[in-house]
LUMMARVEX-641360 format. One record per residue (C-alpha): residue number from 1; residue in three letters; x, y, z. Coordinates in pm, 1 decimal. Example, Ala and Ser with C-alpha at 12.3 -4.5 7.8 and 13.67 -1.06 7.14 Angstrom:
% residues 2
     k     r         c1         c2         c3
     1   ALA     1230.0     -450.0      780.0
     2   SER     1367.0     -106.0      714.0
% end
This chain:
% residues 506
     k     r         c1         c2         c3
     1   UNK     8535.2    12898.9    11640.6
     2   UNK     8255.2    12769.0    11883.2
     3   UNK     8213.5    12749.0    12216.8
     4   UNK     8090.1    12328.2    12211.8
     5   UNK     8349.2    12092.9    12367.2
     6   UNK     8493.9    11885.4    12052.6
     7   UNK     8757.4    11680.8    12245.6
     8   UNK     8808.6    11704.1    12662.4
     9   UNK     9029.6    11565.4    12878.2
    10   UNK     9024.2    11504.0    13255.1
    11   UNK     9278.8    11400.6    13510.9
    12   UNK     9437.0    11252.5    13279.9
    13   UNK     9788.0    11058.6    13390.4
    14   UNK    10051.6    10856.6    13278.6
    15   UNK    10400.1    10678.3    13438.3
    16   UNK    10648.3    10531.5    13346.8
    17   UNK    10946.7    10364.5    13547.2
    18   UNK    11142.1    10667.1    13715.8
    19   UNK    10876.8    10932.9    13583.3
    20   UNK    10527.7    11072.1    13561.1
    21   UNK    10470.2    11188.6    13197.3
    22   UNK    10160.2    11349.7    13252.9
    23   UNK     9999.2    11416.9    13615.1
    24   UNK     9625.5    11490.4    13629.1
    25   UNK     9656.8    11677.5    13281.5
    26   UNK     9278.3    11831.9    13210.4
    27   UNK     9244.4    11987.9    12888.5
    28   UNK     8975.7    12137.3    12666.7
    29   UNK     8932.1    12171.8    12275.6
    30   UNK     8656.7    12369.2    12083.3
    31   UNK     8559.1    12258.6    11725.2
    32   UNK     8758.5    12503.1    11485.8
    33   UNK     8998.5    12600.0    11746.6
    34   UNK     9329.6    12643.0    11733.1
    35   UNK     9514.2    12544.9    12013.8
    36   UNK     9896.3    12516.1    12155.9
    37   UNK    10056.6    12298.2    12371.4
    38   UNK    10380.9    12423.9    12482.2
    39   UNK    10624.1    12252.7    12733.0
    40   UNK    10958.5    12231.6    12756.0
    41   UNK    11126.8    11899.0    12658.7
    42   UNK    11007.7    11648.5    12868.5
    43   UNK    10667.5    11843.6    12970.1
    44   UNK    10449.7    11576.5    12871.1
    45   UNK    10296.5    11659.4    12548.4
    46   UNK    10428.1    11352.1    12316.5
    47   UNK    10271.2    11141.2    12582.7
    48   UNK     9982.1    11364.7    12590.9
    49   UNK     9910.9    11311.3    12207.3
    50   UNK     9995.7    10955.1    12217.0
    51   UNK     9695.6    10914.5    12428.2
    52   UNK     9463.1    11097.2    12217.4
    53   UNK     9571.8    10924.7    11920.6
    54   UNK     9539.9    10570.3    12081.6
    55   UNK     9956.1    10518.5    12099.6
    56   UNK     9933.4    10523.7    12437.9
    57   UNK     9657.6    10409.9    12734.2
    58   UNK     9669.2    10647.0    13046.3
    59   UNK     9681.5    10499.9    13392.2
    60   UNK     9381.0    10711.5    13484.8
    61   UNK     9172.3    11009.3    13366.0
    62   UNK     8913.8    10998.8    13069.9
    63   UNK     8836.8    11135.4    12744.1
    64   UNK     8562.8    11273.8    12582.1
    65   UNK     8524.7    11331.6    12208.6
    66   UNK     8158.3    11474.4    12138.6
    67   UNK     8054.0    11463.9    12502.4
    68   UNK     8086.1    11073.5    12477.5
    69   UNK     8382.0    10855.1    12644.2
    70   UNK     8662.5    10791.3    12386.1
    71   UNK     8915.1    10554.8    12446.6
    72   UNK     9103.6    10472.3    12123.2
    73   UNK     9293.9    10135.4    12180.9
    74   UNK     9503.6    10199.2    11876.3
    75   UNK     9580.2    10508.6    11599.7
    76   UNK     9280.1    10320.9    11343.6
    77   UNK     9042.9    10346.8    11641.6
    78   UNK     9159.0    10685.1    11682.0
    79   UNK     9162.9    10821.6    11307.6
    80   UNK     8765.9    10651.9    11293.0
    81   UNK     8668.9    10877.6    11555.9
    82   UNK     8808.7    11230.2    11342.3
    83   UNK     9163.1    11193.9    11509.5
    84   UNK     9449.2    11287.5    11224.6
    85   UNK     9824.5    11356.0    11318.2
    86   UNK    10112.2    11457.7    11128.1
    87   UNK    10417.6    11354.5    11342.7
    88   UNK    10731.9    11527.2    11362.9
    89   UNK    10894.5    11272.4    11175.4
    90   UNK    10757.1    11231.8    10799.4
    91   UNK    10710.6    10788.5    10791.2
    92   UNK    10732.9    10834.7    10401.8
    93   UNK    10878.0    10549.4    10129.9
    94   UNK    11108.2    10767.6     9887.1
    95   UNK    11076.6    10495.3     9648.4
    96   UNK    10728.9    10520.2     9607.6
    97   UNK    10506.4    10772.4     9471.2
    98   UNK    10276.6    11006.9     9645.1
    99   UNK    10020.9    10869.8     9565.6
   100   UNK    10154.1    10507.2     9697.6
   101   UNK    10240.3    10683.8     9974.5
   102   UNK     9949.9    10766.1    10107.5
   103   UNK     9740.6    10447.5    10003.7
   104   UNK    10000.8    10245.3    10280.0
   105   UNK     9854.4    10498.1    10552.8
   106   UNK     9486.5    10431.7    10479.3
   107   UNK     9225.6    10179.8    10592.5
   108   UNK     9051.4    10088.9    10267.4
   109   UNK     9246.9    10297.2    10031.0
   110   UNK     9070.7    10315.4     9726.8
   111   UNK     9241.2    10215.4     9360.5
   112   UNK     9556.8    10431.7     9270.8
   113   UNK     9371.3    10591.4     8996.7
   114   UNK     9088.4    10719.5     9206.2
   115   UNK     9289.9    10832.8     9497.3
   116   UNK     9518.9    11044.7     9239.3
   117   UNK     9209.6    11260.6     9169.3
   118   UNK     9129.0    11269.9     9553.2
   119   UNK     9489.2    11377.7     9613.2
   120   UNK     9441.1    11708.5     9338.0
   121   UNK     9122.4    11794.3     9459.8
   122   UNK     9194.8    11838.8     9826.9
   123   UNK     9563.4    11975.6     9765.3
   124   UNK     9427.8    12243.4     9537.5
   125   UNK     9130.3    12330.1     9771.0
   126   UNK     9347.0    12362.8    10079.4
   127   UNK     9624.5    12553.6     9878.4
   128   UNK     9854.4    12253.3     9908.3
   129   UNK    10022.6    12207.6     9537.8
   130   UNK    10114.6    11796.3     9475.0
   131   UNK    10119.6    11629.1     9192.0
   132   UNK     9978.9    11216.3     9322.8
   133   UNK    10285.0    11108.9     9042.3
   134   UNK    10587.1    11247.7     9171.0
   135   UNK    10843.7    10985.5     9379.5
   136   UNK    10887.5    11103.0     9719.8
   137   UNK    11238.4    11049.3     9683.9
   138   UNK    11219.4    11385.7     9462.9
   139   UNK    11028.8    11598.1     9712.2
   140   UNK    11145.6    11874.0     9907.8
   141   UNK    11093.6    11827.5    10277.3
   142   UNK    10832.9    12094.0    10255.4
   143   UNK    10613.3    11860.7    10000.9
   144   UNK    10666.3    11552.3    10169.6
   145   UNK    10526.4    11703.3    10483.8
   146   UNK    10225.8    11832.4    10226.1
   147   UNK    10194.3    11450.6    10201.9
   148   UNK    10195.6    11372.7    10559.2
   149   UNK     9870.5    11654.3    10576.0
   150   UNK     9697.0    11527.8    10269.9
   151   UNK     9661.2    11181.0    10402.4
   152   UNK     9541.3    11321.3    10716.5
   153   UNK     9292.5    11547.0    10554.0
   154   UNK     9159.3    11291.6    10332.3
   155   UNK     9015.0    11101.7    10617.7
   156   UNK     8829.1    11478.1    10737.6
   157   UNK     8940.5    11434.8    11074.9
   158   UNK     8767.7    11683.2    11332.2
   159   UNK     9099.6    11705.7    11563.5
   160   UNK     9420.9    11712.2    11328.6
   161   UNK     9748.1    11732.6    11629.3
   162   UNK    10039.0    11879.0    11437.7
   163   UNK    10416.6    11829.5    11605.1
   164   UNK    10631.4    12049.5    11498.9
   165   UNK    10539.6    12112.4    11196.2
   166   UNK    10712.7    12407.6    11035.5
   167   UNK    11060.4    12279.3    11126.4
   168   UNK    11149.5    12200.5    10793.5
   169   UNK    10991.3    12512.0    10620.9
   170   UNK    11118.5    12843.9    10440.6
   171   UNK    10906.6    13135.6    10595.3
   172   UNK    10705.0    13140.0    10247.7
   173   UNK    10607.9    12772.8    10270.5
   174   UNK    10496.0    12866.6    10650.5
   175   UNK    10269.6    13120.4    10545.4
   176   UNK    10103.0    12871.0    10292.6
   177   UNK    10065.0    12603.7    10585.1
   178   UNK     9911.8    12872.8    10836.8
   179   UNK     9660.4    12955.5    10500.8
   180   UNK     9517.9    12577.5    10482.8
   181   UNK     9529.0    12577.1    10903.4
   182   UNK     9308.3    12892.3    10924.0
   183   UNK     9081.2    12746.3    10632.6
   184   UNK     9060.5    12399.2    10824.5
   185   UNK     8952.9    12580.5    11112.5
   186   UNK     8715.0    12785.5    10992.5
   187   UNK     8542.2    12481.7    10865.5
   188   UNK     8526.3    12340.6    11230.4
   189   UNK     8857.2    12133.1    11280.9
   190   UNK     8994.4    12196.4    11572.5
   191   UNK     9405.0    12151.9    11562.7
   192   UNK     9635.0    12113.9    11863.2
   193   UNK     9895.9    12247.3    11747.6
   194   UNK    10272.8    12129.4    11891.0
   195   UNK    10551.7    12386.2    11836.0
   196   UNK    10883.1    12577.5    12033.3
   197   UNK    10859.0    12820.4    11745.3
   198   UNK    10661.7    13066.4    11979.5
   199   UNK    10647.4    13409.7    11725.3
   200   UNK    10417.7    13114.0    11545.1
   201   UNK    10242.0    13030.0    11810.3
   202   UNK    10168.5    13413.6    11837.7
   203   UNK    10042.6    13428.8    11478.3
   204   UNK     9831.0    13125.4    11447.4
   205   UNK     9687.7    13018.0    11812.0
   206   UNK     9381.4    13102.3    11983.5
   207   UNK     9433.2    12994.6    12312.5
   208   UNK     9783.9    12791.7    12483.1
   209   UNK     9813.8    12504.3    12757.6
   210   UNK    10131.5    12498.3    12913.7
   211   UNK    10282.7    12205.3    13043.3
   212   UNK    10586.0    12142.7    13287.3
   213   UNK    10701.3    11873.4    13427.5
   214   UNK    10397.2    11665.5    13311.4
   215   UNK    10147.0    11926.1    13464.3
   216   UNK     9926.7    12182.8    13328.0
   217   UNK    10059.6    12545.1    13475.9
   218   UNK     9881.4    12794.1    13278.7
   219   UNK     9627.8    12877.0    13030.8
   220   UNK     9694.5    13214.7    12788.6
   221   UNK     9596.2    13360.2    12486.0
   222   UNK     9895.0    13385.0    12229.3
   223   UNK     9808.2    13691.9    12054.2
   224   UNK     9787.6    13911.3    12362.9
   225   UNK    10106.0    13668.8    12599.6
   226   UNK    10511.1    13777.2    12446.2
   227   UNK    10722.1    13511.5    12321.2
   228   UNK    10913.3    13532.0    12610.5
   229   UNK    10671.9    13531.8    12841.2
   230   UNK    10548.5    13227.9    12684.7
   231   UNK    10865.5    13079.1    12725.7
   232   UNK    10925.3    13141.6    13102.5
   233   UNK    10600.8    13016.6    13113.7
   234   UNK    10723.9    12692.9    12992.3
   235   UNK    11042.6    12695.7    13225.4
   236   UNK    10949.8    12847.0    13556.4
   237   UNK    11228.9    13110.1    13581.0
   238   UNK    11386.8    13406.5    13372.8
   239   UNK    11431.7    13295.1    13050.5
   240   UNK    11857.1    13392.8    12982.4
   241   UNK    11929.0    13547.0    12635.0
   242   UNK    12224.3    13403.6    12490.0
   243   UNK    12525.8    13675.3    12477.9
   244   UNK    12862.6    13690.5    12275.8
   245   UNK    13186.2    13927.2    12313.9
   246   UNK    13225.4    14014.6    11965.6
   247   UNK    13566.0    13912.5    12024.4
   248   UNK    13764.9    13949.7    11588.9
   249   UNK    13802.3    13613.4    11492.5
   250   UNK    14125.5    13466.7    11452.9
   251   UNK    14326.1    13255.9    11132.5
   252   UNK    14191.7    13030.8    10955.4
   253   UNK    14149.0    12709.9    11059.5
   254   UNK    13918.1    12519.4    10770.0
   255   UNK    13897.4    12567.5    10400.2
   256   UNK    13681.4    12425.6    10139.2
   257   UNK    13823.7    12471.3     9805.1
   258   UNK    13556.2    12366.1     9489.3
   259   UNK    13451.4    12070.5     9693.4
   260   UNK    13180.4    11854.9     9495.6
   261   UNK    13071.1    11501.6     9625.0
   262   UNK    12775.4    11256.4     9535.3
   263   UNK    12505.6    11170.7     9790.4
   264   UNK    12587.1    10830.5     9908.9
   265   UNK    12123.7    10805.8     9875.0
   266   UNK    12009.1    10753.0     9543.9
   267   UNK    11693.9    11053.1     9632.0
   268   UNK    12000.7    11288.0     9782.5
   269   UNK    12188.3    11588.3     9677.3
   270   UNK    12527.9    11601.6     9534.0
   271   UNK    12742.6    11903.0     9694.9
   272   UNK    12890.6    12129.3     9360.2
   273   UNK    13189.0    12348.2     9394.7
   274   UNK    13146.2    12444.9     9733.4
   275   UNK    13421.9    12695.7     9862.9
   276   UNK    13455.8    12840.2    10204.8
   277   UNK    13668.8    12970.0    10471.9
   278   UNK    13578.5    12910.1    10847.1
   279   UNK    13796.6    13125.5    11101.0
   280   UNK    13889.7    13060.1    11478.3
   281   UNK    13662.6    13209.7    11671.2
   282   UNK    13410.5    13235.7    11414.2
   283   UNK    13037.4    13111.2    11340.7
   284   UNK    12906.3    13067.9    11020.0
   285   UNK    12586.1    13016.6    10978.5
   286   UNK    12454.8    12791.5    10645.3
   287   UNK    12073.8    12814.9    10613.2
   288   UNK    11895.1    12617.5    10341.0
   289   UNK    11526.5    12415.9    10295.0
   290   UNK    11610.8    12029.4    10398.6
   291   UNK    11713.5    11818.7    10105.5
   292   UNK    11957.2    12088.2     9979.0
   293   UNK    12293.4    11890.2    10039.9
   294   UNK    12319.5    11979.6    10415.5
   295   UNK    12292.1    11556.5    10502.7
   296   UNK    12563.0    11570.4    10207.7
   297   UNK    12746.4    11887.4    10365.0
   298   UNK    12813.8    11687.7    10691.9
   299   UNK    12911.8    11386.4    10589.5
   300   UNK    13181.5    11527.1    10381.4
   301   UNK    13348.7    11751.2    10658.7
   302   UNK    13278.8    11476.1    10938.5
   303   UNK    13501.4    11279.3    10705.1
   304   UNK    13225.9    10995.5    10652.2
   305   UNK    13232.9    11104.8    10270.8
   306   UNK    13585.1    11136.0    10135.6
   307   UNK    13679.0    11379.8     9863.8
   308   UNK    13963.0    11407.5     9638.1
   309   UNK    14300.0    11595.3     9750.7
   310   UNK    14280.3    11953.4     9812.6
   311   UNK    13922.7    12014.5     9848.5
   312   UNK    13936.6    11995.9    10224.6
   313   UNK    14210.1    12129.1    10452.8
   314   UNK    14269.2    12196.8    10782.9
   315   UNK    14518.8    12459.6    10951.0
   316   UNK    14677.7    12395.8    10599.5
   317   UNK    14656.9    12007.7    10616.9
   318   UNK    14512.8    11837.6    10351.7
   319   UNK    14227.7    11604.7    10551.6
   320   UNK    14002.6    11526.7    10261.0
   321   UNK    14120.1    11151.6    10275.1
   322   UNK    14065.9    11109.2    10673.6
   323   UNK    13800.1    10906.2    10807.6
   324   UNK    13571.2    11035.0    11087.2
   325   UNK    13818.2    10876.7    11407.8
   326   UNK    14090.1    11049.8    11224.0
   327   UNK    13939.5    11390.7    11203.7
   328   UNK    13786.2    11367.4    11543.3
   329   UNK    14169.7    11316.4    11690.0
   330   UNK    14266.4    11615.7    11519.7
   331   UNK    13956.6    11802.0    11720.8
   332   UNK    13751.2    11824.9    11385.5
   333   UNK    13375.9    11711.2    11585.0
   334   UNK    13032.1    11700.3    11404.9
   335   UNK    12679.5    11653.8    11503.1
   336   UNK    12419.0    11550.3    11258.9
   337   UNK    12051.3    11614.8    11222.5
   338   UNK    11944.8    11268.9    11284.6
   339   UNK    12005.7    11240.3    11612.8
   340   UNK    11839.1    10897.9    11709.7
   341   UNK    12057.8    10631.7    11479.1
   342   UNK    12312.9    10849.3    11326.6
   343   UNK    12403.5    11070.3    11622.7
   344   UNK    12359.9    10826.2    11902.9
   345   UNK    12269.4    10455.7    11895.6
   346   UNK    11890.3    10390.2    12016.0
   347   UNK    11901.5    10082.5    12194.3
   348   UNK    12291.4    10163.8    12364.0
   349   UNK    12300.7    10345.9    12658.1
   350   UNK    12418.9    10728.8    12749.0
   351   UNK    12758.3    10562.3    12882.4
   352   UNK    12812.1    10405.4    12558.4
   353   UNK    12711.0    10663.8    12319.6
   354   UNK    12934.9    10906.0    12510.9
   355   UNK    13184.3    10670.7    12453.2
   356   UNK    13134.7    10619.5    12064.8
   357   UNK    13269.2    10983.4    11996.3
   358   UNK    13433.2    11100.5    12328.7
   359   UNK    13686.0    10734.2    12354.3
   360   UNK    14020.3    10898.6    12147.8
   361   UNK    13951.0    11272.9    12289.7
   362   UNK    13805.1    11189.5    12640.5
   363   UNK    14081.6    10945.1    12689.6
   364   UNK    13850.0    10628.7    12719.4
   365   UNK    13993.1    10371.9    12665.8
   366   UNK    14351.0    10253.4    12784.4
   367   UNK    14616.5    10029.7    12648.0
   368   UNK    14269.6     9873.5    12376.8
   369   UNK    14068.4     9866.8    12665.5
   370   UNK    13733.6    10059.6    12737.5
   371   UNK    13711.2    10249.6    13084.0
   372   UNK    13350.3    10208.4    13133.1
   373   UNK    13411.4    10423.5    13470.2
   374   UNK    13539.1    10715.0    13262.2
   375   UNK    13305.3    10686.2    13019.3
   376   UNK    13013.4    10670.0    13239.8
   377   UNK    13183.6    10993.5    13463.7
   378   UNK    13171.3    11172.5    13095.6
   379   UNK    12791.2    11103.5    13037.0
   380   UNK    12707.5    11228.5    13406.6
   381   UNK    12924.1    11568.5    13258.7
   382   UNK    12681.9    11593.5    12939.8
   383   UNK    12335.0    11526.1    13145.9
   384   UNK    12457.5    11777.5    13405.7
   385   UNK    12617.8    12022.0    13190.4
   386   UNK    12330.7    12035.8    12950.0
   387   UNK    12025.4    11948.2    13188.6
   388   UNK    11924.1    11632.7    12995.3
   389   UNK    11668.7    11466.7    13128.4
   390   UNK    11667.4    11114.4    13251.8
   391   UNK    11688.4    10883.4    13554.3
   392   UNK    12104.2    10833.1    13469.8
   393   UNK    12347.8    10718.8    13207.7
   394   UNK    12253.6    10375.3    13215.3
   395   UNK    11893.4    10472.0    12995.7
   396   UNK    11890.4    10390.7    12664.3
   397   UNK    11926.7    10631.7    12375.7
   398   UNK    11617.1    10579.3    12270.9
   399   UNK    11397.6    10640.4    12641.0
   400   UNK    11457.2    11030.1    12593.1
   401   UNK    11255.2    11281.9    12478.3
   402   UNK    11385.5    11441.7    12115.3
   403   UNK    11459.1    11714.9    12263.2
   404   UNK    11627.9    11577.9    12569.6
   405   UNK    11829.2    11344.6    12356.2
   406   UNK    11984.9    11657.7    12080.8
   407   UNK    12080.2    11827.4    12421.7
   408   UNK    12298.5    11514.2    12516.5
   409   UNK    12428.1    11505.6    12144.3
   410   UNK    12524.9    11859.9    12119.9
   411   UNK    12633.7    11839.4    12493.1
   412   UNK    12896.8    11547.3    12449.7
   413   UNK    13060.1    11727.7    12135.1
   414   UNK    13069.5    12060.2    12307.4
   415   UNK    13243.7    11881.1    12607.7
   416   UNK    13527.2    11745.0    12388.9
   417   UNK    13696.9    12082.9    12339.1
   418   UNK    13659.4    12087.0    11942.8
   419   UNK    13935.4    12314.3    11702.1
   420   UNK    13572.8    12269.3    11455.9
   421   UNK    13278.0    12207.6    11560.7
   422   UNK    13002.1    12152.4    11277.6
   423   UNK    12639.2    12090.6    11388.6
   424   UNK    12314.9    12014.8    11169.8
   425   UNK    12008.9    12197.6    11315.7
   426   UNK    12138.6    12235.6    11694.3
   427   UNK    11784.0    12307.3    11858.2
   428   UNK    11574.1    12107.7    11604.0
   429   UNK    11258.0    12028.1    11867.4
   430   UNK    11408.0    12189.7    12133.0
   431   UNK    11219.3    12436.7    12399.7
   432   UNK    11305.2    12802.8    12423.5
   433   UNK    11526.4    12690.5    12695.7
   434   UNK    11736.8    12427.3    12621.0
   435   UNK    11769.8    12632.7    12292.0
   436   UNK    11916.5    12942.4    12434.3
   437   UNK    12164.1    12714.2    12645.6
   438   UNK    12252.1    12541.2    12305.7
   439   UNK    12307.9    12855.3    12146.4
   440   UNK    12487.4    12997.4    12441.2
   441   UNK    12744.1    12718.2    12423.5
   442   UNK    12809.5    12776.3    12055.1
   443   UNK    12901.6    13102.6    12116.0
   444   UNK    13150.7    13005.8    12430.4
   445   UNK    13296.3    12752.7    12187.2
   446   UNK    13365.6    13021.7    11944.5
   447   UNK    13444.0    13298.3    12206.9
   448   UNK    13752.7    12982.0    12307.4
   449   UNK    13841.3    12986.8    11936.7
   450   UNK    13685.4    12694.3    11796.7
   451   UNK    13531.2    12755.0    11441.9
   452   UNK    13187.3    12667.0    11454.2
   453   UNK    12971.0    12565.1    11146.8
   454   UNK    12563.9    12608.4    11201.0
   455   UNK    12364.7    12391.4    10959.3
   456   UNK    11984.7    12556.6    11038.7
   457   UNK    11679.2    12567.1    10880.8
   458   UNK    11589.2    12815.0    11176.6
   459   UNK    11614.4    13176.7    11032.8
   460   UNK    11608.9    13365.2    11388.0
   461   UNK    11873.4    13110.6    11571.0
   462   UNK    12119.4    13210.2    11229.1
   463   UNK    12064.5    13558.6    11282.1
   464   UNK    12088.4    13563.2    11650.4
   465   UNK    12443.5    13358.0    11638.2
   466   UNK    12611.1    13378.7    11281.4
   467   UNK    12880.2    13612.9    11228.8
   468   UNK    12864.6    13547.8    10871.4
   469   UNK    12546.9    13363.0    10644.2
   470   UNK    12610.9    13145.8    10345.2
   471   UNK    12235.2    12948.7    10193.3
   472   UNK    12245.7    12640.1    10074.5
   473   UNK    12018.9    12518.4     9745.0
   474   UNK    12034.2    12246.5     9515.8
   475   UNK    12400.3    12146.1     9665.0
   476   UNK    12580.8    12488.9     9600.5
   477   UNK    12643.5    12741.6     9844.9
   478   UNK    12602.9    13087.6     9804.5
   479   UNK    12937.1    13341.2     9956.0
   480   UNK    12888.0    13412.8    10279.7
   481   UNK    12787.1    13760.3    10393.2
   482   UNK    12781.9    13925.0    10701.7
   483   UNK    12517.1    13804.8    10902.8
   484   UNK    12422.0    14170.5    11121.2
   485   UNK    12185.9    14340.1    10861.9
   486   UNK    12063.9    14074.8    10694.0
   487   UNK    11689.6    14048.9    10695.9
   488   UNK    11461.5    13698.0    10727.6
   489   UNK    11315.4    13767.4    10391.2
   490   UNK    11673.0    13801.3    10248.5
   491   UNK    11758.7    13516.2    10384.9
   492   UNK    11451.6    13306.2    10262.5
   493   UNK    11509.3    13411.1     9910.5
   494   UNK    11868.1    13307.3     9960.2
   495   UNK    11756.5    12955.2    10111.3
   496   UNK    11583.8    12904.1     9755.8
   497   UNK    11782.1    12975.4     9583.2
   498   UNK    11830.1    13381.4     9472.7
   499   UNK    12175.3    13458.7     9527.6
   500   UNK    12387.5    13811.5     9488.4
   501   UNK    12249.1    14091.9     9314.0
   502   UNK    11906.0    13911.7     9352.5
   503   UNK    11914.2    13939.2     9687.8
   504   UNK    12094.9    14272.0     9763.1
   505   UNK    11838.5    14462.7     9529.8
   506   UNK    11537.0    14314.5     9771.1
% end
């Protein structure tokens, strides 16, 4: 790393209606360093990026790139200039190839042929394995994010901004990302790197910005600042570690007995045999890499897949042939991973996307009609509740942060008083924060006696919450084990796929 200025920023500042993103934000980047910006949800920092990469124009401030004014009016201005970005969400066709892939994201892609030997040569010299051939559709989420880098790389950007990008990752495919970051940097790209996962942060950062509230409070060095210290950092108060009562768990309220399904996506993953038992009071945590059947896990128990009889019961009712309204009334409640479109609605509003799920057990409507009073007294609950963050219920789905918007999704299910309660990775983007209050209502739910199912690619959140772990791969599930004991490496090997006496002889 070097001392010379690759990118700076200066008083830089963006509004929007009801909100200042970013306020006077000054920031500095050195070719080949590494750098974090932290935040809660809601800082700042998507806007942030969005102005480096030429998404977004701030009201006032400049740039520098190379000591000269930049001002990208678009991302092609930006990526010209030696700005790459992988975004938190992969923009990938999974009918198409790789290779095809990648050729839609460049300016002057060169013929398929050619580009195919580009694509070998810089995945093998940055440690990235991808064959240019393979459809995305038959990726694991860790390659297609190896495809989101590649493109990125192959246009040798000097500033690659990475969001979030080991959400989707086993702690072996981590370690193979940090590799080709630490080689990238040693070559002179500098990364800003976007992440809640702080322990990372620890192991891979030189040097931290910290935003709140859309201003920069604090400079540290990772390797030498504590997660947690990090994190209040990032909030402005004592950070609260979630707590449970260990109270036993109580009968059992949901059984899965040899339950197979097809994925309703032609690139998905059938579910085979799956059998499990999910107490009162319980939470059972269900790791596995995306793209294992978890989408396909979901939709089966919200009732949005049907299965044949006796694969699915409930308190000893046979529910496998219930739709989603159906299971809801019985106080069956899911949240999926995808929370903008499947979870909530992006152009309806918080009233109305409380009301999609909350109408039957939030009493919403009356006699067939809505109560658009209730409905909007429910969403002022959930943004109060779960501290979302937005001007009121009348904003759109789709004006929230990521982060802002999973704490509204997991806050109206919570709300509803669930018997089951089965959510798809809870804090996915979340700050340490919101995360712990996430996690903290889990465990009240289950402490009530709902039985709580925890979808997570997150290792440490399974460990910290699970009473029992079950891993997910190639749409079977493993039998669940007592979660106290069980070590992150364990568990890895168990998200891909080495189950029993594999495992236990570690």
């Amino acid at each position: 790393m070097t001392d010379t200025a690759l990118l700076e920023l200066t008083g830089l500042t963006k509004a929007y209606p009801g909100v200042v993103a970013n306020d006077d934000v000054s920031l500095r980047i050195a070719a080949g360093e590494v750098q974090a910006l932290l935040g809660e949800n809601g800082a700042g920092k998507s806007t942030l990026v969005k102005m480096i990469y030429g998404l977004v124009k701030p009201d006032a401030g400049q740039m520098q790139m190379h000591g000269a004014p930049f001002a990208p009016n678009d991302p092609h201005a930006a990526r010209a200039a030696g700005v790459g970005m992988v975004f938190q969400h992969f923009s990938l066709f999974d009918a198409l190839t790789v290779a095809e892939n990648i050729a839609l994201g460049m300016e002057d892609a060169p013929r398929l042929r050619t580009l195919s030997q580009r694509i070998r040569e810089v995945s093998d010299t940055y440690g990235l394995p991808l064959s240019p051939d393979r459809m995305v559709g038959d990726l694991s989420a860790g390659e297609r994010q190896r495809v989101e880098i590649i493109r990125c790389l192959l246009q040798e950007p000097r500033l690659l901004i990475m969001d979030e990008p080991t959400s989707v990752l086993t702690p072996q495919e981590v370690e193979i990302l940090f590799k080709t970051l630490r080689k990238l940097s040693a070559e002179g790209t500098a990364i800003l790197y976007i992440s809640h996962k702080l322990e990372e942060i620890r192991a891979l950062c030189d040097s931290a910005t910290i935003l709140r509230l859309g201003k920069v409070v604090g400079h540290c060095n990772p390797s030498e600042t504590s997660a947690r210290d990090m994190a209040e950092m990032m909030v402005g108060t004592v950070l609260k570690t979630p707590t449970r009562a260990g109270k036993t768990p109580g009968d059992v309220v949901l059984t899965l007995d040899g339950l197979s399904a097809k994925s309703p996506s032609a690139f998905g993953m059938p579910l085979r045999g799956i059998s499990l038992q999910v107490r009162a009071g319980e939470v059972l945590g269900i790791g596995g890499v995306a793209g294992n059947g978890q989408d396909e896990l979901l939709a089966a128990l919200s009732g949005e897949t049907l299965s044949a009889p006796g694969k699915i019961a409930f308190r000893d009712r046979d529910i496998g042939v219930l739709g989603p309204t159906q299971r809801r009334a019985l106080g069956i409640l899911t949240a999926p991973e995808e929370r903008l479109g499947h979870a909530a609605v992006p152009d309806m509003s918080l009233t109305e996307n409380a009301m999609l799920t909350g109408a039957a057990r939030e009493n919403l409507d009356r006699n067939g009609l809505l109560d658009w009073r209730a409905a909007r007294g429910f969403a002022e609950r959930i943004i109060s509740a779960f501290d979302v963050r937005t001007p009121g219920p009348d904003n759109a789905a789709r004006s929230l942060s990521g982060g802002n918007l999973q704490k509204f999704v997991i806050g109206r299910e919570v709300l509803q008083r669930p018997e089951v309660l089965i959510v798809n990775q809870p804090t996915w983007g979340v700050d340490a924060s919101a995360a712990a209050a996430i996690r903290q209502a889990l465990l009240d739910l289950a402490e009530n006696g709902t039985a709580v199912i925890v979808i997570s690619q997150d290792l440490d959140e399974l460990m910290e919450i699970s009473d029992r772990f079950a891993a997910l791969n190639e749409g079977r599930l493993s039998d669940p084990r007592p979660a106290e004991g069980l070590t992150v490496h364990e568990i890895g090997l168990m998200m891909g796929g080495a189950h029993g006496m594999e495992v236990a002889h570690v």
